[in-house]
C-alpha positions in Angstrom: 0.0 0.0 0.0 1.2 2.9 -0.6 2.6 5.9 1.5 0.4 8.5 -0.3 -3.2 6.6 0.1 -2.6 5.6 4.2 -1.4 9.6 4.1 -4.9 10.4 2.9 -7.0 7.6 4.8 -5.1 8.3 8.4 -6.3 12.1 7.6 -10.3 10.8 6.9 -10.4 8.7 10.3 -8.7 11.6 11.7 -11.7 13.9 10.4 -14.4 11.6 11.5 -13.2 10.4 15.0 -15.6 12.8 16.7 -18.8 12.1 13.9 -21.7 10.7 15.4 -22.5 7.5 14.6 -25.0 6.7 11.7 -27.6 4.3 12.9 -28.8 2.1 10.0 -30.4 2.8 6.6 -34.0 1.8 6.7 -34.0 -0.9 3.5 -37.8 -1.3 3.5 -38.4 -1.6 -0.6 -40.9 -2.9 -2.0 -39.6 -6.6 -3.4 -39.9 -8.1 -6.6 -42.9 -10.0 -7.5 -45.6 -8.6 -5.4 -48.0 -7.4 -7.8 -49.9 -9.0 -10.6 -49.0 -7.8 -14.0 -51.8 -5.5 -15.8 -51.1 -5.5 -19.4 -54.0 -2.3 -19.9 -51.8 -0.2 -17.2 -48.7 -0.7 -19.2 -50.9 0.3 -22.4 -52.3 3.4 -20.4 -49.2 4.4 -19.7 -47.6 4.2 -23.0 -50.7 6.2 -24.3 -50.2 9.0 -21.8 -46.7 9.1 -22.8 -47.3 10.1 -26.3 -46.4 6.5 -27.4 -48.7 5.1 -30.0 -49.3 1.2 -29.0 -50.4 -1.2 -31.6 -51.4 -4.9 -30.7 -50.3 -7.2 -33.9 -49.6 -11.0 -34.5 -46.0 -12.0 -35.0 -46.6 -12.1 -38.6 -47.7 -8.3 -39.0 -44.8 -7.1 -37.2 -42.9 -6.5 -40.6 -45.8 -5.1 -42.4 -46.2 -2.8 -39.3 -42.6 -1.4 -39.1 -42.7 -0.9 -43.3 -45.8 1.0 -42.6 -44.5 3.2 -39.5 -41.1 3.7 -41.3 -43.2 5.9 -44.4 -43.3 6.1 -47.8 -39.4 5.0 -49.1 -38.4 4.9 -45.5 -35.3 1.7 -45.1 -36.3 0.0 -41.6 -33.0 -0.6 -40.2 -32.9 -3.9 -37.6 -30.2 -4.8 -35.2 -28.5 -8.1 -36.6 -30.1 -10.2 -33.9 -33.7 -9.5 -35.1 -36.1 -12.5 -36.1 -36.0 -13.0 -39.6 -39.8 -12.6 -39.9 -40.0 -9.4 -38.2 -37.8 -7.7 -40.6 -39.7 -6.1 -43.3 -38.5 -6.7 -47.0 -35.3 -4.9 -47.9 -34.5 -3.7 -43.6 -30.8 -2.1 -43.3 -29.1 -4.3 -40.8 -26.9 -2.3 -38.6 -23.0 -3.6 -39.1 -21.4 -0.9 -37.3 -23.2 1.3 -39.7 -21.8 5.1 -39.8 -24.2 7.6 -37.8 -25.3 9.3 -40.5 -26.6 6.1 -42.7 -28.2 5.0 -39.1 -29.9 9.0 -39.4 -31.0 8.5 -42.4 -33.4 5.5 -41.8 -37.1 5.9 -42.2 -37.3 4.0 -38.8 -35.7 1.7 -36.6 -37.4 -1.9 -35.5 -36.0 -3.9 -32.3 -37.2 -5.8 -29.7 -37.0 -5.5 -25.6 -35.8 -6.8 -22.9 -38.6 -6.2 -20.3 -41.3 -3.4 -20.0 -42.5 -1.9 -16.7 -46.4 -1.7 -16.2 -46.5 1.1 -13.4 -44.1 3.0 -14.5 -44.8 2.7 -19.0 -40.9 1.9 -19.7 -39.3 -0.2 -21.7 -35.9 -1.1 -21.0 -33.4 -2.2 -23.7 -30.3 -3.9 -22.8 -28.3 -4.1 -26.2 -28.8 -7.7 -26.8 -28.5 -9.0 -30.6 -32.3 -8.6 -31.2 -32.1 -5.1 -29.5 -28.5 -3.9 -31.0 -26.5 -1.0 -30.1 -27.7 2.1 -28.7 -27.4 4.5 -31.1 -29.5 2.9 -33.5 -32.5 3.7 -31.3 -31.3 7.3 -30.9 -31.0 8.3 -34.5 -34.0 7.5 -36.3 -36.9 9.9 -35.9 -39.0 6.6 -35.5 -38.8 3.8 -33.2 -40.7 0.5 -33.4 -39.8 -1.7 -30.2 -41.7 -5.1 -30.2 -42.8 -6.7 -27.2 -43.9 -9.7 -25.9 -46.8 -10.1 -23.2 -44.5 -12.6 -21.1 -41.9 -9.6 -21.3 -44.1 -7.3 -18.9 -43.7 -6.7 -15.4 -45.5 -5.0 -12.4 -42.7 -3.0 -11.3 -39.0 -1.7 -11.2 -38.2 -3.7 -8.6 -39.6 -6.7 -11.0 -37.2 -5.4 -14.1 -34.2 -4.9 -11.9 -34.7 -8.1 -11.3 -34.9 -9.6 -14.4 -31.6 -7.5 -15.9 -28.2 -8.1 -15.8 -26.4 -5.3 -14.2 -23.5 -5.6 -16.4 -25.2 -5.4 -19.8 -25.5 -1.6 -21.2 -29.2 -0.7 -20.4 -31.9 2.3 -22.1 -34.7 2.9 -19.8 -37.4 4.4 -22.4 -40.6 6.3 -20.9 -42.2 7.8 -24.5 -40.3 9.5 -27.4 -37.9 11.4 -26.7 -39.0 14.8 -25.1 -37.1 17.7 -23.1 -38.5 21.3 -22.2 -37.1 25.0 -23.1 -36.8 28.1 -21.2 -40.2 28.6 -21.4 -41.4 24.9 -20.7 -42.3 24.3 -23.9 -42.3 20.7 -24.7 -40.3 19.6 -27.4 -39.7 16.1 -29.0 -36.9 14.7 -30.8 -34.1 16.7 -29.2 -32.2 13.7 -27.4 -34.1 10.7 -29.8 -36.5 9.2 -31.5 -39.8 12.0 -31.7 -42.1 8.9 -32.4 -42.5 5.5 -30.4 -44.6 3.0 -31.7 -45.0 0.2 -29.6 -46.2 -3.4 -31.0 -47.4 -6.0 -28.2 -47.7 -9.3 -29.8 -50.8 -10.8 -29.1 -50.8 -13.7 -27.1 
């Protein structure tokens, strides 16, 4: 150990000798896996976020994103995507540049859980999910999600996450505030989210 670091830790004890003692932290959370999951609160949610929710069969998922993406619009897919989610001619993104990944009429990816109470859906850069900046470019983002995928909570998704992969907590499309608390959309993302929940 060195000189310089006891230096600086003999000066901290020194400093907090007299300190009062620090009784302990109440850790009264609520747990995972409490609550029953309500898919119409997670749709409610979505909806009040300015999210637009469509409920589609696993075969109208590529039709769906062709449709969101626009007239001429590439959908571009992260490279794990199902094959029959990806609408005819999709851009799969192989380290695409930024500005080809901008230039997309939309961008389609799955999820990796989706929180009821709260309306998010968290993303955690698997293959079907891809890198981040895909889903930050495109003015249009179509996440698919599967019933089974929805929790109650926060505490549920933490839960179900692996701290050590890269995670994107999305409430909505993108949307900041100016001076005058104004709302605004698209500064920091994607100004549309569409939302497809596979039906059961």
């Amino acid at each position: 150990m060195s000189s310089s670091r006891e230096l600086i830790l003999d000066r901290i004890r020194a400093a907090l000798r007299d300190a009062p003692v620090v009784g302990e932290v109440p850790r009264e959370y609520r747990p995972a896996g409490t609550d029953t999951v309500d898919l119409d609160v997670l749709i409610d949610r979505l909806v009040d976020y300015k999210a637009e929710v469509h409920r589609v069969s696993s075969g109208e998922v590529a039709a769906t994103a062709a449709r969101l993406a626009g007239i001429g619009g590439a959908v571009l897919v992260p490279p794990g995507l199902p094959r029959e989610w990806r609408p005819e001619g999709a851009l799969a993104d192989d380290g695409l540049a930024p500005d080809r990944i901008a230039s997309a009429g939309a961008v389609l990816t799955a999820a990796a859980v989706a929180v009821a109470e709260t309306g998010t859906i968290v993303l955690d850069a698997s293959p079907d999910q891809g890198r981040r900046i895909i889903t930050l470019l495109p003015d249009v983002h179509v996440c698919v999600l599967r019933p089974d995928q929805v929790v109650a909570s926060v505490p549920d998704a933490i839960a179900r996450l692996d701290p050590r992969r890269p995670l994107t907590w999305i409430s909505g499309p993108s949307a900041t505030s100016d001076i005058e608390l104004n709302r605004v959309e698209g500064v920091h993302g994607p100004r549309h989210l569409h939302v497809l929940i596979l039906d059961s």
